[in-house]
VOGU-3710 file (C-alpha; in Angstrom, 3 decimals, decimal comma):
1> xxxxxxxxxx> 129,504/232,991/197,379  130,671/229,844/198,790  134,326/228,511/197,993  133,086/225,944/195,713  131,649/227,981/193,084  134,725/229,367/191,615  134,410/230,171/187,914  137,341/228,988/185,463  137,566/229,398/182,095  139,830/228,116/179,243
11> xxxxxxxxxx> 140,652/229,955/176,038  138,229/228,940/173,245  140,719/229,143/170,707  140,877/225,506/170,058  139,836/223,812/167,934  136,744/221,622/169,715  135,045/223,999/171,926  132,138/222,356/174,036  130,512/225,824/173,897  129,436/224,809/170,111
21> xxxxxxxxxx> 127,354/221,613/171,708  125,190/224,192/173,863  123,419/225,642/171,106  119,722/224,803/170,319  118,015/225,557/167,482  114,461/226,452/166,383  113,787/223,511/164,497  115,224/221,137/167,253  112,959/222,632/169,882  109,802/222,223/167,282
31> xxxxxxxxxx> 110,885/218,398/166,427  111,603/217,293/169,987  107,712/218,602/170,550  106,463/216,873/167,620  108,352/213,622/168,642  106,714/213,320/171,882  103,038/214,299/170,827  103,207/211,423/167,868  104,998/208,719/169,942  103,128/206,930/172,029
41> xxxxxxxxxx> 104,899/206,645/174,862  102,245/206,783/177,752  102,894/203,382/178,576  106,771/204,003/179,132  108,039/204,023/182,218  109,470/208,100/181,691  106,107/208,854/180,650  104,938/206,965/184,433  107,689/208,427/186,107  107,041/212,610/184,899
51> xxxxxxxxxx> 103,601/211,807/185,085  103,598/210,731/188,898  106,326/213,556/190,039  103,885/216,213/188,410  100,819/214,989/189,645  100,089/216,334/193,145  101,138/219,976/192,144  98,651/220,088/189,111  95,556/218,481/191,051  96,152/221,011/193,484
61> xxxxxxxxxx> 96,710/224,015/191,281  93,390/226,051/190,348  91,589/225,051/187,090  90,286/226,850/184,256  86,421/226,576/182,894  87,922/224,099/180,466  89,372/222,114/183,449  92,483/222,703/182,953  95,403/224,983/183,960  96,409/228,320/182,478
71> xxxxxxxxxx> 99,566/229,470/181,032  101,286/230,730/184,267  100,295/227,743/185,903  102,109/225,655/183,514  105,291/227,694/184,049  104,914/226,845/187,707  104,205/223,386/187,912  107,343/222,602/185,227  109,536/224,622/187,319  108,987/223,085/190,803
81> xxxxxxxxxx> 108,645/219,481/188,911  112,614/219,728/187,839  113,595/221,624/190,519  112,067/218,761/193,205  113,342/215,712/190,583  116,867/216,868/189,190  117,712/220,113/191,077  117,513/221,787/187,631  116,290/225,489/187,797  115,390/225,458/183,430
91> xxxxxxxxxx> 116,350/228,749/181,955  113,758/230,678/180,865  111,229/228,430/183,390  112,437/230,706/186,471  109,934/233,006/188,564  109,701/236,710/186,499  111,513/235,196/184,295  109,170/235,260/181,344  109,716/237,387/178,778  109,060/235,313/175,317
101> xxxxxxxxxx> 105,911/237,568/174,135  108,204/240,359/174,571  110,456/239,119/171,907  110,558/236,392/168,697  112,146/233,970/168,021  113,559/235,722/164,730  114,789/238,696/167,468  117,330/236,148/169,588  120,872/235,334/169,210  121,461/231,445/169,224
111> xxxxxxxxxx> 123,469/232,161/172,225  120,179/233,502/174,145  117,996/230,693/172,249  117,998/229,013/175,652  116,263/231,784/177,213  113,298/231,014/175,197  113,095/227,242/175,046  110,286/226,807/177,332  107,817/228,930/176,551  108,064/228,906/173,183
121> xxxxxxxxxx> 107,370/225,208/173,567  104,563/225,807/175,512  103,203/228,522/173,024  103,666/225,467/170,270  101,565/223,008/172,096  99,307/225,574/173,470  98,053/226,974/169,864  97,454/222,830/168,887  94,986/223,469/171,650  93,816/226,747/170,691
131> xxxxxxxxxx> 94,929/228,277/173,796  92,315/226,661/176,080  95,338/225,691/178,612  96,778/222,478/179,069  96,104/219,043/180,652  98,257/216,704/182,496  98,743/214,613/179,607  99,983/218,186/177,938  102,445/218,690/180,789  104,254/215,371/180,495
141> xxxxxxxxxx> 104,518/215,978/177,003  106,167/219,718/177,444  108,404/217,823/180,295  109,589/215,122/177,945  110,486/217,623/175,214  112,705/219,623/177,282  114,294/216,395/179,136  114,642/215,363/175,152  116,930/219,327/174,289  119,204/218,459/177,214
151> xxxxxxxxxx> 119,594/214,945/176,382  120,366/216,359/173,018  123,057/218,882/174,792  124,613/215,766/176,371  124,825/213,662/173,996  126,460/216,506/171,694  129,024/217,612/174,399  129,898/213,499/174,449  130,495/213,754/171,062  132,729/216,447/171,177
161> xxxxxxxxxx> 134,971/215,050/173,550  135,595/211,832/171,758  136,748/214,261/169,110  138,941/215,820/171,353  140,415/212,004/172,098  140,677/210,414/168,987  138,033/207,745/169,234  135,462/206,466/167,055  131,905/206,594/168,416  131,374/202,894/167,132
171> xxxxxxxxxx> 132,208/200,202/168,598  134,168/199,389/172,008  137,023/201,070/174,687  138,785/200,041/177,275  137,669/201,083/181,151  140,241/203,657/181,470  139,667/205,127/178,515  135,585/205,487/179,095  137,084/206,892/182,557  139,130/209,865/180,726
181> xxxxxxxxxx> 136,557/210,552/177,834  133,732/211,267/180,773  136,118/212,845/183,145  136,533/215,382/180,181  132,769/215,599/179,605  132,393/216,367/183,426  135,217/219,051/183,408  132,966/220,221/180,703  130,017/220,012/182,763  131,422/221,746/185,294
191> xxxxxxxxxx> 132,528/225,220/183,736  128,998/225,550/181,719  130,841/224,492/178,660  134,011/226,996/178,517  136,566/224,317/177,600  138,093/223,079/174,544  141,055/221,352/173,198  142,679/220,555/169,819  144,167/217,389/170,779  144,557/214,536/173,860
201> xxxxxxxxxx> 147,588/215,681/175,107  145,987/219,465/175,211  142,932/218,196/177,163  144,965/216,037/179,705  147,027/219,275/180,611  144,060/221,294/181,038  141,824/218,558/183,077  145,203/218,856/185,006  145,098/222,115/185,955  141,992/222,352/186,314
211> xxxxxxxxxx> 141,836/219,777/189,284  144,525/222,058/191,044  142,674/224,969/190,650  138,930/223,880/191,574  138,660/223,760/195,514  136,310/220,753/195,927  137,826/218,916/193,082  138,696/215,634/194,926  135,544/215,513/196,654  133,116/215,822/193,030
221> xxxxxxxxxx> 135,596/213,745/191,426  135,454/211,114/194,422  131,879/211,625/194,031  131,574/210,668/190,198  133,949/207,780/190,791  130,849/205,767/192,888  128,515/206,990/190,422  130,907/204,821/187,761  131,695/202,149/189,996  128,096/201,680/190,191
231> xxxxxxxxxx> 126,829/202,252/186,100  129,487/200,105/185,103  129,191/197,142/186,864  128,666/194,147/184,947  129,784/195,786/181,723  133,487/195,078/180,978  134,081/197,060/177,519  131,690/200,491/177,137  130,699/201,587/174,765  129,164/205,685/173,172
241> xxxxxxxxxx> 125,330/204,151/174,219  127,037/203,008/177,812  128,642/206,100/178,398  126,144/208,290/177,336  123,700/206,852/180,009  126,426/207,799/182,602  126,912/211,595/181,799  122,508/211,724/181,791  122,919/210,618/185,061  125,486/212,738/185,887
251> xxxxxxxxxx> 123,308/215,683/185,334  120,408/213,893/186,750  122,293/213,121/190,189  124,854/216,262/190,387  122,538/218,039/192,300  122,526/215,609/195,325  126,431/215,920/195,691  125,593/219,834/195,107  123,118/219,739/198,499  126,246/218,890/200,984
261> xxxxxxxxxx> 127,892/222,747/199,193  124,670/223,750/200,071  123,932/222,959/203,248  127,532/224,288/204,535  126,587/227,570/203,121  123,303/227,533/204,992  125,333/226,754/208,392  127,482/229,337/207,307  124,734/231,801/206,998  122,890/230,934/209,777
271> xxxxxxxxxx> 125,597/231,433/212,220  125,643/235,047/211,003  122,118/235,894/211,567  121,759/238,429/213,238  117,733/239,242/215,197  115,826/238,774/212,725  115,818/234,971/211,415  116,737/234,199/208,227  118,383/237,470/207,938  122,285/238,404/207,672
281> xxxxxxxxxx> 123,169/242,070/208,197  125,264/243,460/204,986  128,396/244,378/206,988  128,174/240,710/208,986  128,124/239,545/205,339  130,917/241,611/204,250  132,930/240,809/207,444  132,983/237,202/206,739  134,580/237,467/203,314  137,504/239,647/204,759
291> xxxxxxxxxx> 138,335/237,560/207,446  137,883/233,922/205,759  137,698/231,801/202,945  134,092/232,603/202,126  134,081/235,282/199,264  130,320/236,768/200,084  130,927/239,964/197,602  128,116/240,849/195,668  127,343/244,562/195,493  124,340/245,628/196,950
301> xxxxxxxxxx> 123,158/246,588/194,063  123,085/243,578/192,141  121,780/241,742/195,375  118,725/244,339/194,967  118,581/242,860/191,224  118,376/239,235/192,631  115,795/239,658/195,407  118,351/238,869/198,076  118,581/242,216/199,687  116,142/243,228/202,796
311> xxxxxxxxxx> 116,580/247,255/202,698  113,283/247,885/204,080  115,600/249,818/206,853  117,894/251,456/204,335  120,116/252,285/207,285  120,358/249,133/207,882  120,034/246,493/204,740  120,024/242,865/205,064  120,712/239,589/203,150  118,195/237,333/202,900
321> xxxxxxxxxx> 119,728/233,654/203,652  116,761/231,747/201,192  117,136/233,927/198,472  120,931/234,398/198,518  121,126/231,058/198,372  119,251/230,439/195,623  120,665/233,134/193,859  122,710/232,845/190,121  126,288/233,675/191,821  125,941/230,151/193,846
331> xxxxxxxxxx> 124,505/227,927/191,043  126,262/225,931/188,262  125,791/226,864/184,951  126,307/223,166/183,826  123,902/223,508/180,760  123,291/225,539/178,099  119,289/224,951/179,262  119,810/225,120/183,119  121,591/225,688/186,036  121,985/223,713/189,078
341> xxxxxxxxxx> 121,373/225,850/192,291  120,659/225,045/195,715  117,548/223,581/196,227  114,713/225,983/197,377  113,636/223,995/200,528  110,590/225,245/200,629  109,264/223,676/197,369  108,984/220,439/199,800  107,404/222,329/202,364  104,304/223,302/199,711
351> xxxxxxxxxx> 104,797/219,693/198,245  103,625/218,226/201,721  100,711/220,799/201,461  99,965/220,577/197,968  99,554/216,476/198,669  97,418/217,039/201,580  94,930/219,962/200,812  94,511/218,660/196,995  93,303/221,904/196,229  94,408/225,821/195,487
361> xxxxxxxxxx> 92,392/226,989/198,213  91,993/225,929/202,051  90,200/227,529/205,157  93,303/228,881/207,402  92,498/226,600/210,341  93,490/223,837/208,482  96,299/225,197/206,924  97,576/226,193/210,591  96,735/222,608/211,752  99,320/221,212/209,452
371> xxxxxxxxxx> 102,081/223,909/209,135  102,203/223,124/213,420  103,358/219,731/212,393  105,898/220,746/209,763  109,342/220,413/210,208  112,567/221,342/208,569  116,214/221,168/209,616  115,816/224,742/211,560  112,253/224,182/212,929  111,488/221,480/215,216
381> xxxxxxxxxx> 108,065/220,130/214,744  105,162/220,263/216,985  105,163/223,704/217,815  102,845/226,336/218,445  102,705/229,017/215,762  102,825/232,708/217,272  99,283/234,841/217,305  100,732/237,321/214,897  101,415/234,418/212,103  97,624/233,001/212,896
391> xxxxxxxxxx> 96,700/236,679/212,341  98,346/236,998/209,136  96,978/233,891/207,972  93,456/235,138/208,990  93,866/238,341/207,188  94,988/236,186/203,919  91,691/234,163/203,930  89,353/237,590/204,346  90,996/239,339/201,498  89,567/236,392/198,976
401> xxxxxxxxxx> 86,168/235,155/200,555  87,845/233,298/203,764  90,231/230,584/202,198  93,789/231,292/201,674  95,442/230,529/197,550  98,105/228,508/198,453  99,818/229,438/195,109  99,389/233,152/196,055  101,733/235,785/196,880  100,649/236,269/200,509
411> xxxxxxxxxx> 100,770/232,968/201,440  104,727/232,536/199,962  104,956/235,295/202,339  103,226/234,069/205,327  105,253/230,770/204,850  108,762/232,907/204,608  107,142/234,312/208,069  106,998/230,547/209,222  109,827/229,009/207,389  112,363/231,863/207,135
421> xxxxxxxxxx> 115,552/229,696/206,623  113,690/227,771/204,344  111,080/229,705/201,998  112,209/232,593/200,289  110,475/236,377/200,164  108,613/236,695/197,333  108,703/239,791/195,516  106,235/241,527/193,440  106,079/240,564/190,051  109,054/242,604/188,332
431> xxxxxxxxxx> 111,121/243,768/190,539  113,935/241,216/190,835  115,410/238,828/188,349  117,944/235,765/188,496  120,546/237,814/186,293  123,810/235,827/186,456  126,606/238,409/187,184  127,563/238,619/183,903  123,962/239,772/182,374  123,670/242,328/185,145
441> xxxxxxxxxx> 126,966/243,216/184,617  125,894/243,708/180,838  122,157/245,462/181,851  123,899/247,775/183,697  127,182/248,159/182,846  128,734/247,984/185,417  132,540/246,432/184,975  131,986/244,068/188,262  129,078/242,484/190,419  131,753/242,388/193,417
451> xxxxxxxxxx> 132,252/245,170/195,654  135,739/246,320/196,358  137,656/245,636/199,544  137,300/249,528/200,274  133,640/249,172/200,026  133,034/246,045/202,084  135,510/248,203/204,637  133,426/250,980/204,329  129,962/248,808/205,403  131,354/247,064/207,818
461> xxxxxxxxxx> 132,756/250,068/209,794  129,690/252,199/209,331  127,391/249,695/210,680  126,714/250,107/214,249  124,610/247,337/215,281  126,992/244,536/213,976  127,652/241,965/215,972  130,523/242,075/218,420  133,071/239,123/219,181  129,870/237,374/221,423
471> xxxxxxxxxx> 127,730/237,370/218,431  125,932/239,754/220,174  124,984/243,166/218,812  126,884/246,363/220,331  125,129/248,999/222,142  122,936/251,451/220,123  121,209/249,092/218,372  117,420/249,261/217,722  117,676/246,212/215,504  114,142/244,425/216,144
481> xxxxxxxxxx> 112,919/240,841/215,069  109,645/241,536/213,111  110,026/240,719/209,486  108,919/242,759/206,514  105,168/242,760/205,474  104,092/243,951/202,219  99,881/243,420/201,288  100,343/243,347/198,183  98,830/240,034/196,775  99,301/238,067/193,109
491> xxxxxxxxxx> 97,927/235,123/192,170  99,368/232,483/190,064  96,554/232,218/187,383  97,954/235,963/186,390  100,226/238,275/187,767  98,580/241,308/188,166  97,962/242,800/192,237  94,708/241,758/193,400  94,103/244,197/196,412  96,431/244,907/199,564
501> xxxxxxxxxx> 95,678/244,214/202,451  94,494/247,051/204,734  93,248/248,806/201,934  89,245/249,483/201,301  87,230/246,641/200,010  86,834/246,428/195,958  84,000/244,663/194,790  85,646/242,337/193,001  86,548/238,469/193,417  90,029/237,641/192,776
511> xxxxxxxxxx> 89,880/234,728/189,989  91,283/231,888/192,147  88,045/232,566/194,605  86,353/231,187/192,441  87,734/227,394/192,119  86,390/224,765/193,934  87,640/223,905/196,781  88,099/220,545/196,006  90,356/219,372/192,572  88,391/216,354/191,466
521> xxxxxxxxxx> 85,033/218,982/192,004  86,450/221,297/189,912  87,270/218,326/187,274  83,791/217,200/187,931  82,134/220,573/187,538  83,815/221,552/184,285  83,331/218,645/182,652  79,670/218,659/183,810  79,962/222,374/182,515  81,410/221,190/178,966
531> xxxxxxxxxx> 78,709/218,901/178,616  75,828/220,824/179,108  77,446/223,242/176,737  77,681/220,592/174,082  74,395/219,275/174,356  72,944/222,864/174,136  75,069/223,080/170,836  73,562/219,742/169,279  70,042/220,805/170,217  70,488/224,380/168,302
541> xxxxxxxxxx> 72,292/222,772/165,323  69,627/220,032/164,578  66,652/223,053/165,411  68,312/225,257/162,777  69,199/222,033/160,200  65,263/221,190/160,831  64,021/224,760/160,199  66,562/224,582/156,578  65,157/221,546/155,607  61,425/222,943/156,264
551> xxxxxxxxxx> 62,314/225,901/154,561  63,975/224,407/151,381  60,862/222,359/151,418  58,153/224,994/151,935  60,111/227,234/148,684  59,818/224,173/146,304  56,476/223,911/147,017  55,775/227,513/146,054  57,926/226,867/143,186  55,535/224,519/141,650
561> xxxxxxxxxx> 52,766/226,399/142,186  53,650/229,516/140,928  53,658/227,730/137,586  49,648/227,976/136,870  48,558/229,512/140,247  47,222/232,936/141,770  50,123/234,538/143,250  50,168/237,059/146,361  52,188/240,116/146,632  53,141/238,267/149,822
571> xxxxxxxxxx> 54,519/235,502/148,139  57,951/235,353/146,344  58,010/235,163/142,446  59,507/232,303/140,513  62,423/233,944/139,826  62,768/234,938/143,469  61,858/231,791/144,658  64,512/229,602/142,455  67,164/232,295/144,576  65,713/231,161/147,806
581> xxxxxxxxxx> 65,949/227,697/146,973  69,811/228,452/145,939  70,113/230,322/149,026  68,512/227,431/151,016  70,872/224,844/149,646  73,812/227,246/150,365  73,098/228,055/153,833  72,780/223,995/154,341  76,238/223,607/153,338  77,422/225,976/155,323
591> xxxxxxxxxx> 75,723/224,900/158,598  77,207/221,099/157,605  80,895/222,704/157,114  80,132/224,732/160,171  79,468/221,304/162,428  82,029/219,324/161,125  84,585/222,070/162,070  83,113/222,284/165,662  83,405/218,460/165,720  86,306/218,514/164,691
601> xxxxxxxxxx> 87,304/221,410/167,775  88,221/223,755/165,350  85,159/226,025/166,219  84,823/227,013/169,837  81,581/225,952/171,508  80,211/228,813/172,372  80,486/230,746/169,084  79,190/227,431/167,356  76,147/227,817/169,515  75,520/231,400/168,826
611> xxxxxxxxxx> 76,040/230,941/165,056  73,517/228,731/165,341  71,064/230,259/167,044  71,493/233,435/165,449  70,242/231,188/162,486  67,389/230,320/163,593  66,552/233,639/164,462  67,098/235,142/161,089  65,336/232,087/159,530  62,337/232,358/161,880
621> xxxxxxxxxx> 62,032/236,318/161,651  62,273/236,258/157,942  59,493/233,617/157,470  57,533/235,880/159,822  57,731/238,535/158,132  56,451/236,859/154,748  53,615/235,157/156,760  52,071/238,112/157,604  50,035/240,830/155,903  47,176/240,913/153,510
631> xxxxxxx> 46,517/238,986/150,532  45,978/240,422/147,558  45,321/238,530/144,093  47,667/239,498/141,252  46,935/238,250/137,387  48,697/235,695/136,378  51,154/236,178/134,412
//
């Protein structure tokens, strides 16, 4: 953990706690849904704005028949949108971290209501849409409502701290008083919410010690000073509205100032790799936090939990810099709703991909063509990818037809391969989650997610192929550079193991094989798909409202002739045939309620069509059966 990202907290005894403006309720998450799928607000320019930043990820994601994306998908394209836009890693949003059908809502604590935010507005807006999956127009939508709950949050947590100050929410303050009423909401910001006060002269002692005691203090507060220095320019008296816009883009911008933290722990790491890249050995790791400032502490355990442990050699486990990094113990828990953590890197990487190929799936040469030309600030760009990485790559387009899922497991691996500083391993589905200390601490019960000085000691000393004073590793060591491989692939459209590779063919074609290669074809061809399926609906519905109307027809003329007329034991009798005309004039209605639902999309397509041609089969059979067989003359009655 990096010196900056030192947790304090303040006794909650007060009187206005800030932890009170976190919570989100049911109803709130419902109506901030509802408000954004009655409002038009396409024209807007934050309906432009989330509309453009998700684009290239959803035309390149793989489609359903419908056309549109499923309900993984949706999980995955929100998450990378805020991640790429505000640095915000949405709890509840993060990878394995869905587990809403596991619980309801009626289940959760308040406290864990933020857990469940997302999905269960995506289950909301999915059942509107019967569960067909969602559009782009749906995604905005689902974006807006959650930018909407932390507005809300904001907004609350301002309130709260004008409490704390004694000032009215109406009307106008002076400039150094907007300055202390948003430092407060900041201090707020910055300790997830643990502070409160009773009083101004309360909060002004705590803001005080607080600035002591948070290492990087003068740099985030230097930092929020431009941010003011720029919002309020041209505005002499602020007001709630005017300050309220500054803390959104406080915790629109944070993450920026958050990057430079970043990026020093990255050096940090990187000068402690050991052979393998992107990989820091756990005693190297240990070493550093005895002998400076750094406090890198976690247990191993708990780094096992977060996915940032390499023991593939359990003699000799490994951090893994990208996943350590993005790890709970280095983000800020600024929001009740999410946490700002260093940015994954290689969500830009896949953005320059995901804008090129347009597509979910791409033949590996062209893939290799562009990763060549990719760059980041640890790979220097042209270069010429090594034959085991074109092999991989290779093997990764065999396994599903010859193109390679970019939104697969194997190719978030074969980019860690490529990109190690950058792209983090992806583990199989279920085996790691982004616990902050405290809810591992809780899971397993352990009292601490730090290891002791006597353990760290103990690693460090065991270890024989650390690193000696040269950086280079002592004698003895069989430490090679070859990273881990597993073959185990999942694909994003549902996370269940396809086939690994190496094992024996199964004749089966993994789902995303089956998208078009292209987006806009796979638009084209479901839509082309949905129509034929409509007009094959509209052709059995008017053949089975023809065949009624022949039928009610054909019974009222037997009606009036069986008044007067030789009757066949083939044909019905009055009585029976005044029950098929009642019968006729029932099943009429319910063939027009039947199309109006189906108009109306309540009534799927396809069962609409086989209701209706399961109709005309009856209809047809029956009349065949009573226009057959011979004719013999009864008295008349």
């Amino acid at each position: 953990m990096s010196k900056g990202f030192l947790p304090l907290l303040f006794t909650l005894a007060a009187a206005h706690s800030f932890l009170n403006s976190n919570e989100v309720t049911e109803n709130e998450v419902q109506q901030s849904l509802m408000d954004n799928l009655v409002t038009d607000v396409e024209m807007g320019p934050k309906w432009a704005e989330i509309h453009q930043a998700l684009l290239p990820t959803y035309n390149a994601l793989p489609k359903n028949s419908q056309g549109l994306i499923d309900h993984q998908a949706v999980r995955y394209v929100l998450h990378r949108m805020f991640v790429q836009k505000y640095g915000w890693y949405i709890k509840g949003l993060e990878p394995s971290g869905d587990n809403w059908h596991e619980e309801t809502p009626e289940k959760l604590e308040v406290v864990k209501v933020k857990e469940w935010v997302p999905t269960y507005l995506q289950d909301l807006l999915e059942k509107r849409l019967h569960h067909k999956g969602l559009d782009l127009k749906g995604l905005v939508q689902l974006a807006l409502s959650l930018e909407e709950l932390v507005s809300h949050e904001a907004k609350n947590r301002l309130k709260t701290a004008y409490q704390i100050h004694d000032f009215p929410t109406s009307g106008e303050m002076a400039r150094i008083e907007a300055d202390d009423v948003v430092r407060t909401w900041y201090v707020s910001f910055l300790l997830a919410g643990n502070f409160s006060a009773s009083s101004p002269e309360e909060v002004h002692s705590k803001k005080a010690i607080f600035a002591r005691r948070y290492s990087d203090w003068q740099d985030a507060d230097n930092w929020l000073g431009e941010l003011e220095k720029e919002h309020y320019q041209g505005i002499s008296a602020p007001t709630f509205e005017s300050n309220f816009d500054l803390v959104q883009k406080i915790g629109e911008r944070y993450f920026r100032f958050n990057d430079g933290e970043c990026r020093a722990l990255k050096a940090t790491m990187q000068d402690m790799e050991g052979k393998k890249a992107g990989r820091v050995r756990l005693s190297t790791f240990y070493k550093k936090s005895l002998y400076s400032h750094w406090r890198f502490t976690e247990k191993a355990d708990y780094l096992r939990r977060l996915g940032a442990l390499d023991d593939s050699d359990p003699q000799q486990p490994q951090v893994i810099m990208a996943n350590y990094m993005m790890a709970r113990p280095n983000c800020l828990e600024a929001s009740g709703l999410y946490a700002i953590c260093c940015r994954n890197e290689c969500e830009d990487l896949m953005g320059q991909l995901e804008g090129e190929l347009k597509t979910s799936m791409a033949e590996p040469s062209r893939i290799l063509q562009m990763v060549t030309n990719m760059s980041s600030d640890t790979v220097v760009a042209p270069r010429a990818l090594s034959q085991a990485l074109q092999t991989r790559l290779r093997e990764v387009a065999n396994l599903h037809g010859g193109r390679v899922p970019i939104h697969g497991r194997l190719f978030a691996q074969w980019m860690h391969h490529a990109f190690p500083r950058e792209c983090p391993y992806p583990h199989e589905f279920g085996t790691t989650s982004p616990q902050t200390p405290d809810e591992w601490m809780k899971e397993t019960g352990a009292s601490d997610s730090s290891a002791t000085m006597e353990e760290m000691q103990q690693q460090v000393a065991s270890d024989v192929c650390q690193l000696d004073d040269n950086g280079n590793p002592k004698a003895g060591c069989n430490e090679d550079e070859d990273l881990p491989w597993s073959g185990a692939e999942e694909l994003l459209v549902k996370s269940t193991v396809v086939k690994s590779l190496g094992e024996p063919e199964v004749p089966m074609v993994p789902r995303s094989v089956k998208e078009p290669e292209d987006a806009e074809k796979e638009k084209v061809e479901a839509k082309s798909s949905g129509s034929i399926g409509v007009i094959v609906a509209v052709l059995l519905s008017l053949s089975l409202a023809a065949a009624l109307v022949w039928d009610y027809l054909r019974a009222s003329a037997n009606s009036r002739q069986s008044k007067g007329e030789v009757l066949y034991i083939n044909q019905i009798s009055s009585r029976d045939l005044q029950s098929k005309l009642l019968g006729c004039q029932k099943a009429m209605t319910v063939w027009a309620l039947a199309s109006v639902a189906w108009m109306m999309d309540l009534l799927d397509t396809t069962i609409f069509s086989c209701s209706m041609f399961c109709g005309i089969v009856i209809l047809f059979g029956r009349n065949l059966q009573l226009g057959f067989g011979p004719k013999r003359e009864l008295h008349k009655v």
